[in-house]
C-alpha positions in Angstrom: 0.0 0.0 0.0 1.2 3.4 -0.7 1.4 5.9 2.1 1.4 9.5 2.1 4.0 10.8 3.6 2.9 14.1 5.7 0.7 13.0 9.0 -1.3 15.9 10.2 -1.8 15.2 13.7 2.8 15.3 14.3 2.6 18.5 12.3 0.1 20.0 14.2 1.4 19.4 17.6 4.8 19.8 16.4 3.8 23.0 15.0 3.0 24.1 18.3 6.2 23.6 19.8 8.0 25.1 16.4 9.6 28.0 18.8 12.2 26.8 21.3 11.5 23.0 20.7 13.0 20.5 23.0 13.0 16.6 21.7 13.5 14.5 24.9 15.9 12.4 23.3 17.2 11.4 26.6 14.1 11.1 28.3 13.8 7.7 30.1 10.1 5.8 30.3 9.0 4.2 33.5 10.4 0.6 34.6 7.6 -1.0 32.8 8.8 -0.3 29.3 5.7 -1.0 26.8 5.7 2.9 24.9 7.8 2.8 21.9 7.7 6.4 19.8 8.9 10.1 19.9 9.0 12.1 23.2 8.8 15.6 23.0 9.5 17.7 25.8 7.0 20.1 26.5 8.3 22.0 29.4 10.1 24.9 27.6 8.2 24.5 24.4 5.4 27.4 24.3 5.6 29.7 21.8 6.6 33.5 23.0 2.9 34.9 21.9 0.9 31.7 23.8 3.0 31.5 27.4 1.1 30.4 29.9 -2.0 33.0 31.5 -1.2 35.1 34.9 -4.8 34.0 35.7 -2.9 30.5 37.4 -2.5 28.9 34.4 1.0 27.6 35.0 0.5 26.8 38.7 -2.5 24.8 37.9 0.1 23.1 35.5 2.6 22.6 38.7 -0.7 21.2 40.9 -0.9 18.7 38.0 2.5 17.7 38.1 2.5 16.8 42.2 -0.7 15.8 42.3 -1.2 12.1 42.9 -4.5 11.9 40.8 -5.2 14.4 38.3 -9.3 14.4 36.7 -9.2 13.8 32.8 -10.7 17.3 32.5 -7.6 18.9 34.0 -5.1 17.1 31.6 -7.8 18.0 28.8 -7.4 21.7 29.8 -3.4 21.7 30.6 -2.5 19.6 26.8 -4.5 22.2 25.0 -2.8 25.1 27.1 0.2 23.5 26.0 -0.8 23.2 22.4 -3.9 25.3 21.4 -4.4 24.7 17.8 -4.8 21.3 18.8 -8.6 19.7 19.3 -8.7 17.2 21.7 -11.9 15.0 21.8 -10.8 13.5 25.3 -8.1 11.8 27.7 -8.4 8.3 29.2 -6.1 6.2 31.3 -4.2 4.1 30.2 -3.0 0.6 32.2 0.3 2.2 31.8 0.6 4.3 35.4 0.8 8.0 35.4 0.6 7.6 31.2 -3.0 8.9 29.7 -4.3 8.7 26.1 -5.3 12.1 24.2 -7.7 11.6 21.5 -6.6 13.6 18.5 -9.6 13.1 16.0 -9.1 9.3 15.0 -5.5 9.4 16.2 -4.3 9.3 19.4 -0.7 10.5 21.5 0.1 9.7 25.1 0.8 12.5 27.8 1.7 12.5 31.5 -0.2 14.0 33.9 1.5 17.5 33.9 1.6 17.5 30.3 5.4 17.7 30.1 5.9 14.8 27.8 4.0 13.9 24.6 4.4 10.2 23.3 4.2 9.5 19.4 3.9 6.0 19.2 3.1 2.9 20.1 1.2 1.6 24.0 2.7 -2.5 24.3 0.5 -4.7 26.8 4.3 -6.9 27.1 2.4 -9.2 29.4 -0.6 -10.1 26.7 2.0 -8.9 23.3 -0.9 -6.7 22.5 -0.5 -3.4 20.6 -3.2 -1.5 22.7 -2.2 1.3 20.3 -3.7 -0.1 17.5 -6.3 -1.6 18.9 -7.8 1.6 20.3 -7.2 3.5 16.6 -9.1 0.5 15.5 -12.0 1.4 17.5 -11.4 5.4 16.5 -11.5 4.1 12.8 -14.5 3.2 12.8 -16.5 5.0 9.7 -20.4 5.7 9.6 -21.0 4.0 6.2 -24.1 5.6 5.2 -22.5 9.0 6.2 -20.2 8.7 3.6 -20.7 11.0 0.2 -21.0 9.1 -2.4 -21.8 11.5 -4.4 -18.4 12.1 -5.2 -17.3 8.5 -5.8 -17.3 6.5 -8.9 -19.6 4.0 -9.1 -19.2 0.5 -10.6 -22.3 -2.3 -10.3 -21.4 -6.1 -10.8 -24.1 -8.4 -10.6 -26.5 -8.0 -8.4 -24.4 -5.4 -6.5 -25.9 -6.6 -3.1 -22.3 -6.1 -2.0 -20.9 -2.8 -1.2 -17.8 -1.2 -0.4 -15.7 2.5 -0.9 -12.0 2.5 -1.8 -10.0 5.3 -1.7 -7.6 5.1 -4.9 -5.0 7.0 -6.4 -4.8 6.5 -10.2 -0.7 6.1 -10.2 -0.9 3.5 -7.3 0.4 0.4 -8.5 -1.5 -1.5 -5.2 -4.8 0.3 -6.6 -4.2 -1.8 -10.0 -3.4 -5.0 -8.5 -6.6 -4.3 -6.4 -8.7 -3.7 -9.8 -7.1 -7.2 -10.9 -8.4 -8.8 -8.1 -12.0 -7.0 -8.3 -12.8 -7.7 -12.0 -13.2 -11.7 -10.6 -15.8 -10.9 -7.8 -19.5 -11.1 -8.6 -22.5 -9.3 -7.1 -20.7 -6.2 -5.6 -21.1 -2.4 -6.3 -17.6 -0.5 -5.5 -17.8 3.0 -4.6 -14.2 4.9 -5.7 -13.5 7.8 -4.2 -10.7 9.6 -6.2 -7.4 10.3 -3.7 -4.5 11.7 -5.7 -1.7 12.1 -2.8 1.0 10.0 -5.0 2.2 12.4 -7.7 1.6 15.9 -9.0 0.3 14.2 -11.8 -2.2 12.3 -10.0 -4.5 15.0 -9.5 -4.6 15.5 -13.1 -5.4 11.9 -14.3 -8.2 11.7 -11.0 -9.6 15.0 -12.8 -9.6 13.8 -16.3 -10.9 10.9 -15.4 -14.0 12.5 -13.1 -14.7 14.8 -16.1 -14.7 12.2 -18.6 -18.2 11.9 -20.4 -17.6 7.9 -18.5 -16.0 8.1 -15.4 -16.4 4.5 -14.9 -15.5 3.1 -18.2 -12.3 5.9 -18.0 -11.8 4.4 -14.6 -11.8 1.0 -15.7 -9.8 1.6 -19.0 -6.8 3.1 -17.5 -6.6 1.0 -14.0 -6.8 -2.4 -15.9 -5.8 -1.4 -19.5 -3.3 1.4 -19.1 -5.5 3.7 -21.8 -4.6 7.4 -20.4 -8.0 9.4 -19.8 -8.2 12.3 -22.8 -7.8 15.6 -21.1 -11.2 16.7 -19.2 -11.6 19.9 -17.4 -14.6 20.2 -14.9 -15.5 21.3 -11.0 -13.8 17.9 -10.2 -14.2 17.5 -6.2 -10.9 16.4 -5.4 -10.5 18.9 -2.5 -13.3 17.4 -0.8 -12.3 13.7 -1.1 -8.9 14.7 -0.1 -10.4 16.5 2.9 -12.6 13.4 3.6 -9.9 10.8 3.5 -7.7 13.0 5.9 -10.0 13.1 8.3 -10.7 9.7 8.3 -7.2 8.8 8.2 -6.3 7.3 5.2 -2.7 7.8 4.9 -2.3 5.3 2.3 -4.2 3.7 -1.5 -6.1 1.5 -1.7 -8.2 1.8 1.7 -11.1 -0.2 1.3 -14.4 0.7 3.7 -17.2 -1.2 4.5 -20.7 -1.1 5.8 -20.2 -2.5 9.6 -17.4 0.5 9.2 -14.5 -1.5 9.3 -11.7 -0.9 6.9 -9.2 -2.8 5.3 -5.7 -1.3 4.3 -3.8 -2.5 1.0 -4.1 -4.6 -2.1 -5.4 -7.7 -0.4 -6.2 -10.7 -2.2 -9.4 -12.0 -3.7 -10.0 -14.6 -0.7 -9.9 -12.3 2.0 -11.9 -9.5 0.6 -14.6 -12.4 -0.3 -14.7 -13.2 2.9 -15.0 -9.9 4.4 -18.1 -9.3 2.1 -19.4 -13.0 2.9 -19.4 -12.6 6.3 -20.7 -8.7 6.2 -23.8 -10.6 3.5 -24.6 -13.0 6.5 -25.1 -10.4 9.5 -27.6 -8.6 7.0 -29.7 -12.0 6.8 -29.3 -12.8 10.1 -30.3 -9.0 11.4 -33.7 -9.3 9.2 -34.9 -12.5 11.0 
């Protein structure tokens, strides 16, 4: 799968700490290592304009960093001191002690309870070899289906089309034309492409070209399985807005393939699983109408 390279949530909380940045590069975790990632110090990081208030701000900072407990709200209110162009949807514990979760949109970072250190990275259950990490951005994944506008997607009916799923597809991903490979041999399914060009500069052109044809599906079709170049189109293509879609639901990478229990499936997988994934989705239906 093809990644795009920027992520949005490291430059927005680095951007915050752009003046007088401090990486904690020799910053040691607790006994109970289990937190691999990027430590940033926080403690002289504030930018000259945003220091912290006269009104107590900084003392309520040094009440959070003796106290023995501090309340999610506090650490809420001290991280987006600490970084105010950041929106945080919430903090949580973690098992890790004196370690808590901020949620970040879908993403999350770790934080102590002072707000001094900011963990990139990965949470490790050692005991259990469980990537609680990814497990909880599992969760945070999760996409309404039916909120999604399909309005700006390309259909393509096979069969019946009982079957439905979006993919997210750049039309110079290599993965996205193995994908189309695998595709042309499943039956009864409608796929949904949204247009994502994040590979090359001339990505955005081919995605538009193709949208603007007089046949976006056929053009679609033709140049992911045949290789025949889209003839140049000009129209309001909305590229913007699937670009600001997928970012927001965190597709960092082509193909990403979503489907109705909102689940998600990264990468050009092979006909057997995605079969199975739209087998098992076909059986819930049946089963939730008896």
């Amino acid at each position: 799968m093809y990644r795009w390279k920027a992520h949005w949530l490291t430059a927005a909380v680095i951007g915050c700490l752009s003046f007088g940045q401090a990486w904690a590069q020799d910053a040691v975790a607790p006994e109970a290592s289990g937190a691999s990632g990027r430590v940033l110090s926080t403690q002289d990081a504030r930018q000259p304009t945003q220091r912290a208030p006269s009104d107590g701000g900084a003392e309520k900072d040094s009440v959070l960093a003796t106290a023995g407990a501090a309340s999610m709200d506090d650490i809420k209110s001290a991280f987006e001191r600490r970084f105010p162009d950041v929106a945080v949807a919430g903090v949580t514990e973690t098992p890790f002690p004196g370690l808590y979760e901020v949620q970040i949109g879908t993403d999350v970072v770790y934080t102590d309870a002072s707000v001094s250190y900011v963990l990139q990275g990965s949470l490790i259950d050692a005991k259990r070899r469980i990537d609680l990490t990814e497990a909880r951005l599992k969760v945070l994944s999760q996409v309404d289906f039916s909120s999604l506008p399909l309005d700006i997607a390309i259909k393509q009916v096979k069969g019946d089309g009982s079957r439905k799923m979006v993919v997210f597809e750049d039309p110079n991903c290599g993965y996205c034309k193995r994908l189309h490979q695998t595709l042309k041999d499943i039956d009864n399914i409608t796929v949904y492409t949204i247009l994502f060009p994040i590979l090359t500069p001339d990505s955005s052109t081919k995605a538009r070209d193709i949208w603007c044809a007089s046949d976006p599906a056929a053009a679609w079709q033709a140049w992911m399985l045949d290789g025949r170049k889209p003839q140049v189109a000009k129209c309001d293509a909305p590229l913007q807005q699937a670009l600001e879609l997928g970012h927001s639901l965190r597709v960092q990478g082509t193909p990403a393939l979503f489907f109705p229990d909102g689940s998600r499936i990264n990468g050009a997988m092979p006909r057997e699983i995605i079969e199975e994934k739209l087998d098992s989705l076909s059986k819930k239906t049946v089963a939730n109408k008896k």
